[in-house]
LUMKEZA-445517 format. One line per 2 residues: for each residue x, y, z of C-alpha. Coordinates in steps of 0.25 Angstrom, whole numbers, plus 5000, padded with zeros to 4 digits. Example, Ala and Ser with C-alpha at 12.3 -4.5 7.8 and 13.67 -1.06 7.14 Angstrom:
BEGIN
5049,4982,5031 ~ 5055,4996,5029
This chain:
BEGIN
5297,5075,4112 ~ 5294,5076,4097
5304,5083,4089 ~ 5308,5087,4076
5321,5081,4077 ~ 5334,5077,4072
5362,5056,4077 ~ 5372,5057,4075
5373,5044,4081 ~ 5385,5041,4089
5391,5028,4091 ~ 5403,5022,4092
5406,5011,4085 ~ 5421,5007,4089
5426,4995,4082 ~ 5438,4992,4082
5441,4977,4074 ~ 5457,4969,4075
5464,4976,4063 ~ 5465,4964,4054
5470,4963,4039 ~ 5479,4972,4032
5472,4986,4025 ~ 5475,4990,4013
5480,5003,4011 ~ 5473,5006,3997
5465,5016,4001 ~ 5472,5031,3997
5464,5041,4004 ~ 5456,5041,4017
5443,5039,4018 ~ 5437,5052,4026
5423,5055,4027 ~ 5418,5068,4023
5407,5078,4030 ~ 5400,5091,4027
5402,5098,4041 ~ 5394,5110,4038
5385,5116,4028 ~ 5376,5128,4026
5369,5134,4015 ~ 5362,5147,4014
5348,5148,4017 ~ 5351,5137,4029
5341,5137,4039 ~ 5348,5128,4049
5359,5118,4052 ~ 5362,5108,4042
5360,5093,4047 ~ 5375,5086,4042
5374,5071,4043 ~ 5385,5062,4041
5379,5049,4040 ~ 5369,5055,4028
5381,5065,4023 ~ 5371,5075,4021
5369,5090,4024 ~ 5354,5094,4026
5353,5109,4025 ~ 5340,5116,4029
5337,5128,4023 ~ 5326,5139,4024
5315,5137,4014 ~ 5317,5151,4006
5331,5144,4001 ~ 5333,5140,3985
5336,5125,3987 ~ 5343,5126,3973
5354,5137,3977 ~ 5358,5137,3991
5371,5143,3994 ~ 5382,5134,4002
5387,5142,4014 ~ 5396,5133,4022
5399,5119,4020 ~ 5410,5112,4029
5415,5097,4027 ~ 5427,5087,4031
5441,5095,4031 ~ 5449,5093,4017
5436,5088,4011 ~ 5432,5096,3997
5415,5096,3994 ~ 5410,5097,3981
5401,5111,3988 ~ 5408,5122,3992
5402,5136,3999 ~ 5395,5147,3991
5390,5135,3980 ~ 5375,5136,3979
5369,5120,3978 ~ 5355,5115,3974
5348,5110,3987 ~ 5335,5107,3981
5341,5093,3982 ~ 5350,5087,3990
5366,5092,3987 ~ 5378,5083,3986
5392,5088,3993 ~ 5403,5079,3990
5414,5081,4000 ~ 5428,5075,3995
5442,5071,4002 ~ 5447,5057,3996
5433,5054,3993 ~ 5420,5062,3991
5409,5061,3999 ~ 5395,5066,3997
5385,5072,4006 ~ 5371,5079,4002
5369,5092,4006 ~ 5352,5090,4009
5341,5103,4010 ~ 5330,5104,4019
5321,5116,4016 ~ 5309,5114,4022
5298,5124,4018 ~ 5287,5128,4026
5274,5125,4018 ~ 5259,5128,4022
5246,5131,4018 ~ 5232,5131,4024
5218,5135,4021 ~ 5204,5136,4030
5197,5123,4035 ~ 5212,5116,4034
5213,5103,4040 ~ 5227,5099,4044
5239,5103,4036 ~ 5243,5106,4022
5250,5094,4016 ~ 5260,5099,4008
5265,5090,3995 ~ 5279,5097,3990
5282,5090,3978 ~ 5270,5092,3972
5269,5107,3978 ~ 5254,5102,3983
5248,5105,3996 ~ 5236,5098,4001
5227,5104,4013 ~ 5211,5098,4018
5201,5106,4023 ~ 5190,5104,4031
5179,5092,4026 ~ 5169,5104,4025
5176,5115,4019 ~ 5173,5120,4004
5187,5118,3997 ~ 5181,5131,3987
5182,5139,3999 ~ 5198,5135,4003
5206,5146,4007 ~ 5219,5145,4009
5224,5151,4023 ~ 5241,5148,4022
5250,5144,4013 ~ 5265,5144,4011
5272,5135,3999 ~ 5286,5139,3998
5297,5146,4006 ~ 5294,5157,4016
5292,5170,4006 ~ 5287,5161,3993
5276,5168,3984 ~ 5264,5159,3982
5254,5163,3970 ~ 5263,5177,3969
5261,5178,3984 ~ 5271,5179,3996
5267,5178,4009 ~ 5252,5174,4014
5242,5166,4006 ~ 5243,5166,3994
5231,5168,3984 ~ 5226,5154,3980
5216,5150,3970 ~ 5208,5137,3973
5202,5126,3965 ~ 5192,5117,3968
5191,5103,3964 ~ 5182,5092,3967
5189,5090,3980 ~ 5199,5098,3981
5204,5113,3981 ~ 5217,5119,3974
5225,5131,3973 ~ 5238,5132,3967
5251,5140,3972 ~ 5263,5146,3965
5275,5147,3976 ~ 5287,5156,3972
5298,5159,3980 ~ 5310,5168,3974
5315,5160,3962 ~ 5316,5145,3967
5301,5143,3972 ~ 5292,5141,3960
5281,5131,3963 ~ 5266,5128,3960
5258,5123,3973 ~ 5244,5118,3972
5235,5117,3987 ~ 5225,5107,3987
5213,5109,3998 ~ 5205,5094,4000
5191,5094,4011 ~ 5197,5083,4023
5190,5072,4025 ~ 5190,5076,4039
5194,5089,4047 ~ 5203,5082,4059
5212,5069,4057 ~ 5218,5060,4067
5234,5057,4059 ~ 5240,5051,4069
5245,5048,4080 ~ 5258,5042,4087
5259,5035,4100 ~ 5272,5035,4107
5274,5030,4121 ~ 5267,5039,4129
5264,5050,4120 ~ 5255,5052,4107
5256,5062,4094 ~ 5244,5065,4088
5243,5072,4073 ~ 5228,5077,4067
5223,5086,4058 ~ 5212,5094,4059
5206,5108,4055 ~ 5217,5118,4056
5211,5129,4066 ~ 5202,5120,4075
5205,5115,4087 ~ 5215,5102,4085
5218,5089,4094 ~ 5217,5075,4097
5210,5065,4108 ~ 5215,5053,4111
5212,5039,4120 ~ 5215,5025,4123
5210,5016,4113 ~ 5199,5012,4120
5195,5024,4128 ~ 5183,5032,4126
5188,5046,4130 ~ 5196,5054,4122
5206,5064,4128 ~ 5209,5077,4121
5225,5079,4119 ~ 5228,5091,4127
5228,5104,4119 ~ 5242,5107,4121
5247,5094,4115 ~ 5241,5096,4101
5249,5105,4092 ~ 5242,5111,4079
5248,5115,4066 ~ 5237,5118,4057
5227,5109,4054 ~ 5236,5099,4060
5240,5095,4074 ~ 5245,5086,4083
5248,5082,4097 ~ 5257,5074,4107
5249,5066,4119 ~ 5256,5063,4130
5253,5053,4142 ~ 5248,5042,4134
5247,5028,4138 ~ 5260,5019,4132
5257,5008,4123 ~ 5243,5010,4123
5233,5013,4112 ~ 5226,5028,4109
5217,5033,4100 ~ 5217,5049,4096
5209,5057,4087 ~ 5211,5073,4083
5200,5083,4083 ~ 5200,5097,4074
5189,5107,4080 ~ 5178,5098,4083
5180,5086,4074 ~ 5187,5074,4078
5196,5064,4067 ~ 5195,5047,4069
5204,5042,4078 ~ 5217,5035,4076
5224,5027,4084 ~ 5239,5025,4092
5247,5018,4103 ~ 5258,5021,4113
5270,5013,4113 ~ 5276,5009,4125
5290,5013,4128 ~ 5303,5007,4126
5314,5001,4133 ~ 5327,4998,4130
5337,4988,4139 ~ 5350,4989,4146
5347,5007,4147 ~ 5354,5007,4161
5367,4998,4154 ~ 5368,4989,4165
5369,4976,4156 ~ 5383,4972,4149
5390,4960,4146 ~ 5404,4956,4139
5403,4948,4126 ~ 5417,4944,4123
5425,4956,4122 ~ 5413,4967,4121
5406,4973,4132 ~ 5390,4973,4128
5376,4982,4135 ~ 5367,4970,4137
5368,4960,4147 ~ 5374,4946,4142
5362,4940,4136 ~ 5353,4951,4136
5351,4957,4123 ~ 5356,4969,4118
5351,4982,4115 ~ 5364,4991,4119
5376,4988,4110 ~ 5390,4995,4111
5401,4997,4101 ~ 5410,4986,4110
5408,4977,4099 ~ 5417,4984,4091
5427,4991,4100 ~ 5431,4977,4107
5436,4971,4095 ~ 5451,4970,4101
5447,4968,4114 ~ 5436,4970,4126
5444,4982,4132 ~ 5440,4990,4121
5424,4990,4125 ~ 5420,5005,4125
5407,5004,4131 ~ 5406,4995,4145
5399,4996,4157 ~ 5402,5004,4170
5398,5004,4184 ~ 5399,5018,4183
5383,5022,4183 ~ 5376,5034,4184
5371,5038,4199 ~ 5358,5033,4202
5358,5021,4191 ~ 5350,5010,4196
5362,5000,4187 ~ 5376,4999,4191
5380,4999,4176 ~ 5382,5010,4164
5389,5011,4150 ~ 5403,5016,4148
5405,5021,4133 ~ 5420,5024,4133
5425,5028,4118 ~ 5441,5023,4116
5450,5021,4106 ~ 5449,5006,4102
5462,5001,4094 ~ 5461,5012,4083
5447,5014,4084 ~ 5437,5025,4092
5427,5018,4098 ~ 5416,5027,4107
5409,5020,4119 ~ 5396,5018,4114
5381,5012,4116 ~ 5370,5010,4109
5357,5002,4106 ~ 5360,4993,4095
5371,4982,4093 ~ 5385,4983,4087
5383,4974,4076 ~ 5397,4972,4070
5410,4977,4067 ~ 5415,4980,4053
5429,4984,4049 ~ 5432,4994,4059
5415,5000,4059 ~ 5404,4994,4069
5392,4991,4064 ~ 5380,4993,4075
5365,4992,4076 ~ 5360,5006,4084
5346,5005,4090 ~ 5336,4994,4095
5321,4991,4091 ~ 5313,5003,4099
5298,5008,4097 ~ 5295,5017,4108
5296,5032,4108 ~ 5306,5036,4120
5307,5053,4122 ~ 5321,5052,4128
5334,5044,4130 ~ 5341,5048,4145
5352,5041,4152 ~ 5365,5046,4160
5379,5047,4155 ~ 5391,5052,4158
5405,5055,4150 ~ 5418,5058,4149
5422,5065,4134 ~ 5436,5064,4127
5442,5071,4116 ~ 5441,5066,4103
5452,5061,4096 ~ 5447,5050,4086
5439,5057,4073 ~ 5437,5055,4058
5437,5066,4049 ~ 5423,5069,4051
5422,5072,4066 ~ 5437,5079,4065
5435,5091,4073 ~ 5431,5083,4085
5444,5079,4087 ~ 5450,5083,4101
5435,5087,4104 ~ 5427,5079,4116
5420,5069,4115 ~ 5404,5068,4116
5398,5055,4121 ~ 5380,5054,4113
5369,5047,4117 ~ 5358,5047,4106
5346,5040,4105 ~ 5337,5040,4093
5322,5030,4089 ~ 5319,5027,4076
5311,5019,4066 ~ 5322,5011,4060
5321,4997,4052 ~ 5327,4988,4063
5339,4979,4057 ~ 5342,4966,4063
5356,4961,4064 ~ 5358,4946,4058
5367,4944,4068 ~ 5362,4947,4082
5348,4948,4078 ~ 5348,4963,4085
5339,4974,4079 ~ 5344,4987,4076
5341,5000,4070 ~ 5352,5007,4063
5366,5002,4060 ~ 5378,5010,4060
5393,5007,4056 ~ 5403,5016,4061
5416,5020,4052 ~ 5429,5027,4057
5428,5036,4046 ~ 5413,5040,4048
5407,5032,4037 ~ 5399,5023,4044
5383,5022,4046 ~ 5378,5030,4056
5365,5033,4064 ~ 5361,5047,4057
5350,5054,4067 ~ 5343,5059,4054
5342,5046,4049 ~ 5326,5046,4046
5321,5033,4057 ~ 5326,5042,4068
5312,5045,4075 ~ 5320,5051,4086
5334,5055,4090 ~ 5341,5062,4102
5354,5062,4109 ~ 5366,5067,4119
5379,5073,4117 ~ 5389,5076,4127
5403,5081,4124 ~ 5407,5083,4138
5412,5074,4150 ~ 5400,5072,4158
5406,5065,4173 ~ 5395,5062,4179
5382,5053,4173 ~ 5373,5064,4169
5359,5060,4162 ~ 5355,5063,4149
5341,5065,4143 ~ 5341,5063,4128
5327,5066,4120 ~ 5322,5058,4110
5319,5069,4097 ~ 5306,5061,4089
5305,5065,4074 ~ 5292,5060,4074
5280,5054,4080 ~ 5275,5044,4074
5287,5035,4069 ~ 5290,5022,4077
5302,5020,4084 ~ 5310,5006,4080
5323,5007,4086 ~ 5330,5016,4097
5344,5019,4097 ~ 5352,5024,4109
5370,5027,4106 ~ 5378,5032,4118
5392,5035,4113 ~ 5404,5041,4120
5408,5048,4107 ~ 5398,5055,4099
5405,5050,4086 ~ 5410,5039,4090
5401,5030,4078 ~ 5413,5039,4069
5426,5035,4079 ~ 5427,5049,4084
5429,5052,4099 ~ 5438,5053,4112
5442,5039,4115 ~ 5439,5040,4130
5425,5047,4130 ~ 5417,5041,4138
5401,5039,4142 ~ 5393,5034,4153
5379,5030,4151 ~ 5369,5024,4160
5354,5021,4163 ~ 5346,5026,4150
5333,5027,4148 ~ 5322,5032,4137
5312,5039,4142 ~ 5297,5042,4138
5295,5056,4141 ~ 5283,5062,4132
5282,5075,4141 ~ 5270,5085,4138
C-alpha cells in the first residue's frame, strides 16, 4: 500500500451574503488571476507539476542537463496576459526562476528544478549504504568491525551525471588512492562532466561499530515496516515477537526487500494495538532489538449519513445534539433563505443499505453566486464578504488503506467560470471525492471549540487559500473523478497512497463535491451527486 506518491482539493464553498451598502467604483481595471498553463524546457524528463495555490512550476530534468542554460520550449499562460520569459530564452535553473505574468497587475510565479542524480559508491565488507553529504561533496561508508581499513577497496562508485569522468575516468571505478588515518581511510575524487561539472569529492571509509543494526520500525494497525542494515552480500532480515514472548518468528523471505547493505521489510498479520519487539540479522549476526506497537483503527461518525437536523434556516449532517464531525457549505448558501440548502438528505439510498437515508449535493445558482453541493469533515467556520471560511479535517491517528462508498450523478455543463478555469466552459461537469491523512498542527476554533486541520477561504476570482495535495503534512492522498452521469449508485474504491511510514497521522480529511472546482465557483448549476454508506477500510494485503 506504500507508495511514492503525489488535491487539488475540491470544495464548494457558496456564500452568498444580503447585498448591503453602496460599492465604490474606484477601482479602474479588474482583478484577474493569472496562470502558467504549460511549460517545457529542453532536457525535461517528464511532466511539470503546475500548482496554483504555490504559483510554481516544478520541472524535472534529466541529470546530464547544465542547470545554468536550459532552453525554454513552451510556456502557455492566461489568454492576453504578457510574461516577462518568452520561448527560445535560456534561464539559469540552478536556482529557483521568477516569471512574472502581467494584465492590470503582475503576478509572479517561480519556475522550480528537480534534477535528481543518481549517486553511489560501495566497497567490500560494506555495511549498509553510503551516506552521501552533497554540500560538502563528502561520502561516508562503514565496514565491517573486523575489516583492515589499509586493505579498502572500492567496488562502485558514481559521483555525477550519467557519463561524468572521475580521476580522468569515464565509465567503472575509478582509480583511487587511499589514506589511512587513525580511524579512518580516504580517497579523494575529481568529478568532470562536459564544461559545468567541476568538483573535488573526498570518500571516508569508518570500521562499524557493529555489522547488523536494527533502525526502526513503524507499527500501523495491522501491519509493520521494518528498516536494518547489515553486510551488503549476506543474507538479510528481521525476527519479531510479542513483547513478552520467548519465540522469535522469522519474517518470511519474500517480505524483505534488499538494496545493498540495507534492507527492509513489511509484516503483515499483526496484532492491533498490541506491543512487539523486532530485531534484524546479517549472515549469522544478530543487532539489539528495538521495540514498537500497533495502533488500533479508526472510526469516524455519521459514515452511512443517516443523522440531520435543521438549525434555523440551514440543513446540518449530525443529529440535533450530537456533535459534529460532517459539515456542509449550507452555512453559507442559505443566507437569503433555507430554500437554497445545496446539500440535504434523501430517501433515495443505495440497494441493499441497512439505513433509509443518503446525502444529496446539488450545485445551483444562488442569487449571483455558484454554489456546488458539497461535504466534508471539518466545520464551516464563518462567512466573509462573499468568501466561506472552513476548517477541513478532524483529529485522526490510525492508518486506514482505502476510502469506499457508493455514489451516483447526474453532470451538467458548465456555465459559471473565472479566467482561470475558462476552457471549461460549456464543458460537463465532474463531481470528486478525495480523502487525504496528515501530520498537521490541529487549530482550535475560539468560537465553537472544534478542532481542525487546515483552513481554506474560497474567492470568486481564485485567490483564496486552498488545500494543495503537495502540501508537505500530507502522509497520504487519494481520490475519485467522475465527468459523466452515473444512474444508478455504483460503489467506488479509493486507495489511500502513503508517502511514508513512519509519520503519524493527526487528522483525516474526506470532501465530496458535485463540481470538481467548485472551492473556485466554476461548474453546472444542476449537477448533482449521490452518496451513501462510507467506510475506511483496513486492507494490508500480502
Amino acid at each position: 500500500m506504500m507508495k511514492s506518491l503525489y488535491i487539488k482539493p475540491v470544495l464548494l464553498t457558496m456564500v452568498v451574503l444580503a447585498l448591503c451598502g453602496c460599492i465604490e467604483n474606484d477601482i479602474p481595471y479588474a482583478k484577474i488571476p493569472l496562470s502558467i498553463t504549460a511549460f517545457r524546457v529542453e532536457g525535461q524528463s517528464g511532466e511539470c507539476s503546475i500548482s496554483e495555490e504555490g504559483r510554481t512550476v516544478t520541472v524535472p530534468l534529466e541529470e546530464t542537463v547544465n542547470l545554468k542554460a536550459v532552453k525554454v520550449d513552451t510556456i502557455g499562460y492566461t489568454d492576453k496576459a504578457s510574461s516577462s520569459l518568452q520561448i527560445g530564452e535560456v534561464i539559469d535553473l540552478s536556482a529557483d526562476y521568477d516569471v512574472t505574468l502581467s494584465l492590470y497587475q503582475d503576478y509572479v510565479w517561480k519556475i522550480v528544478p528537480n534534477q535528481p542524480i543518481e549517486r553511489r559508491a560501495a566497497v567490500e565488507n560494506q555495511v549498509g549504504n553510503a551516506i552521501f553529504d552533497f554540500d560538502r561533496h563528502s561520502v561516508t561508508v562503514f565496514i565491517t568491525k573486523s575489516s583492515r581499513l589499509k586493505e579498502v577497496r572500492l567496488t562502485d562508485l558514481k559521483l555525477g551525471p550519467e557519463g561524468s569522468a572521475m580521476n580522468g575516468v569515464a565509465g567503472g571505478v575509478p582509480p583511487v588512492e587511499w589514506k589511512v588515518y587513525s580511524n579512518y581511510a580516504e580517497a579523494g575524487v575529481h568529478v568532470t562532466f562536459s564544461d559545468f561539472v567541476d568538483e573535488q569529492w573526498t570518500i571516508r571509509v569508518y570500521n562499524s561499530n557493529s555489522n547488523v543494526l536494527t533502525e526502526r520500525a513503524d507499527g500501523w494497525v495491522n501491519v509493520a515496516w521494518m528498516y536494518g542494515a547489515g553486510v551488503a552480500g549476506a543474507e538479510c532480515g528481521f525476527e519479531y515477537r510479542e513483547t513478552g514472548d520467548e519465540e522469535w518468528t522469522a519474517v518470511p523471505e519474500e517480505y524483505v526487500t534488499v538494496d545493498g547493505g540495507r534492507f527492509s521489510a513489511r509484516v503483515p498479520h499483526l496484532k492491533a494495538n498490541t506491543s512487539y519487539e523486532c530485531r534484524a540479522y546479517s549472515g549469522e549476526e544478530k543487532a539489539e532489538a528495538i521495540q514498537f506497537s500497533t495502533v488500533d483503527t479508526g472510526s469516524i461518525p455519521n459514515m452511512d449519513f443517516e443523522d440531520w437536523h435543521q438549525d434555523e434556516k440551514v440543513i446540518c449532517p449530525w443529529a440535533e445534539g450530537g456533535s459534529p464531525f460532517w459539515d456542509t457549505g449550507n452555512h453559507g448558501s442559505t443566507t437569503l433563505s433555507e430554500n437554497d440548502n445545496v446539500t440535504t438528505p434523501t430517501s433515495d439510498i443505495r440497494p441493499g443499505s441497512a439505513g433509509n437515508t443518503a446525502a444529496k449535493l446539488r450545485s445551483q445558482v444562488v442569487v449571483v453566486k455558484f454554489a456546488a453541493g458539497n461535504l466534508f469533515i471539518g466545520e464551516y467556520k464563518r462567512t466573509k464578504g462573499t468568501n466561506g471560511i472552513l476548517g477541513f479535517g478532524r483529529e485522526f491517528t490510525s492508518y486506514p488503506t482505502k476510502l469506499k462508498g457508493y455514489f451516483k450523478y447526474q453532470t451538467a455543463p458548465i456555465t459559471e467560470v473565472i479566467d482561470r478555469y475558462a476552457s471549461l466552459k460549456n464543458q460537463p461537469d465532474s463531481c470528486i471525492v478525495w480523502a487525504a491523512l496528515g501530520d498537521w498542527d490541529l487549530q482550535t476554533n475560539a468560537e465553537s471549540g472544534a478542532k481542525t486541520a487546515v483552513e481554506v477561504e474560497t474567492e470568486n476570482n481564485g485567490n483564496g487559500r486552498y488545500f494543495d495535495k503537495n502540501d508537505p503534512h500530507v502522509i497520504a492522498y487519494g481520490e475519485m473523478v467522475c465527468g459523466e452521469t452515473v444512474s444508478e449508485y455504483r460503489q467506488f474504491e479509493i486507495e489511500l497512497d502513503y508517502r511514508a511510514t513512519n509519520r503519524k497521522p493527526t487528522a483525516l480529511l474526506i470532501i465530496c463535491s458535485a463540481s470538481k472546482y467548485g472551492d473556485y465557483f466554476v461548474g453546472g448549476p444542476g449537477a448533482t451527486m449521490w452518496v451513501d454508506d462510507f467506510s475506511l477500510e483496513y486492507d494490508y494485503e500480502d
